[in-house]
C-alpha positions in Angstrom: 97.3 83.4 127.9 97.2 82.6 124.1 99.1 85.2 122.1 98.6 85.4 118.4 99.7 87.5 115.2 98.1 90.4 114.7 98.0 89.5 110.7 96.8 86.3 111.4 93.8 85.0 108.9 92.5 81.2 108.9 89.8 79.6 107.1 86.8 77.5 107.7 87.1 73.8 106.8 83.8 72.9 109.2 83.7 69.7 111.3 80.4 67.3 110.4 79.0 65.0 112.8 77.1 65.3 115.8 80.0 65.8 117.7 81.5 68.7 116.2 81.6 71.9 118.1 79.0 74.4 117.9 78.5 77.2 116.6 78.9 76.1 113.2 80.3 78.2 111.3 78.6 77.8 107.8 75.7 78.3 109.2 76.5 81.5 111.2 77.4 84.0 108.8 80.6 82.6 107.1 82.0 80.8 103.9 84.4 78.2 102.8 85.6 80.7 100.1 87.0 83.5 102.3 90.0 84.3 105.1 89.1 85.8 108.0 91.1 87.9 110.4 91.7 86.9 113.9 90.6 89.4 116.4 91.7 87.1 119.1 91.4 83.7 121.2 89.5 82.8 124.0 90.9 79.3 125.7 88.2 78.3 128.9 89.9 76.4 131.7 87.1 73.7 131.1 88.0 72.9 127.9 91.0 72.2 125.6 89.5 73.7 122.7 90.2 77.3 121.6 88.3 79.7 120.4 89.0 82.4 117.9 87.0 85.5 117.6 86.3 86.3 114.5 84.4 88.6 112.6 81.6 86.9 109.6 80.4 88.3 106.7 77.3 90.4 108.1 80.2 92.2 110.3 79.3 90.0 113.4 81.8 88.8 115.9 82.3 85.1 116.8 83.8 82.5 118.8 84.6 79.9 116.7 85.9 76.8 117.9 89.3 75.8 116.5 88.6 73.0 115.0 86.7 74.3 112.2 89.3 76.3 111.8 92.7 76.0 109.1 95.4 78.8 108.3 95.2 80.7 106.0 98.3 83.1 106.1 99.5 86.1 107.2 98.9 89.2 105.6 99.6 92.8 106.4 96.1 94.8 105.2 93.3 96.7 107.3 90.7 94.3 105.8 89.1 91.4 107.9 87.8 89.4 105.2 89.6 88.0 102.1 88.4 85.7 99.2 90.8 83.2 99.2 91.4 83.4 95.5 92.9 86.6 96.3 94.9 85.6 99.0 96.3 82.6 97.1 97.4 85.0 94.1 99.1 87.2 96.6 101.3 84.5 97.8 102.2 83.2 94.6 104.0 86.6 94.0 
């Protein structure tokens, strides 16, 4: 069992290369400039990756591998999206 928080938002920083994991993020409906909320984590007994659902800017829910994946705070809102801009000004108070 993985547990997270449930105000939990990271950020995508996505790997290059022909080894990075796929889906790729960037090119599934998300963007560098925006938090998204964690709905939760998924960890396969075949692999040692984890990955976090998360839901993309068309509303759609993924399993993103962690690795593409940074923190980006935690932050006590209904939303599950945030431009980072925003998110950076609200820790800065």
């Amino acid at each position: 069992m993985i547990a997270f928080h449930p105000h939990l938002f990271v950020r995508i920083v996505e790997l290059d290369g022909p080894r990075a994991p796929m889906p790729r993020p960037l090119s599934s409906g998300f963007s560098e400039g925006r938090a998204y909320r964690v709905l939760g984590v998924y960890n396969p007994s075949e692999s040692s990756d984890a990955y976090f659902i998360l839901p993309n800017d068309r509303d759609e829910m993924w399993f993103i591998c962690q690795r593409h994946l940074r923190f980006a705070g935690l932050h006590d809102t209904s939303a599950h999206h945030l431009d980072l801009g925003d998110v950076h000004a609200t820790a800065a108070d």
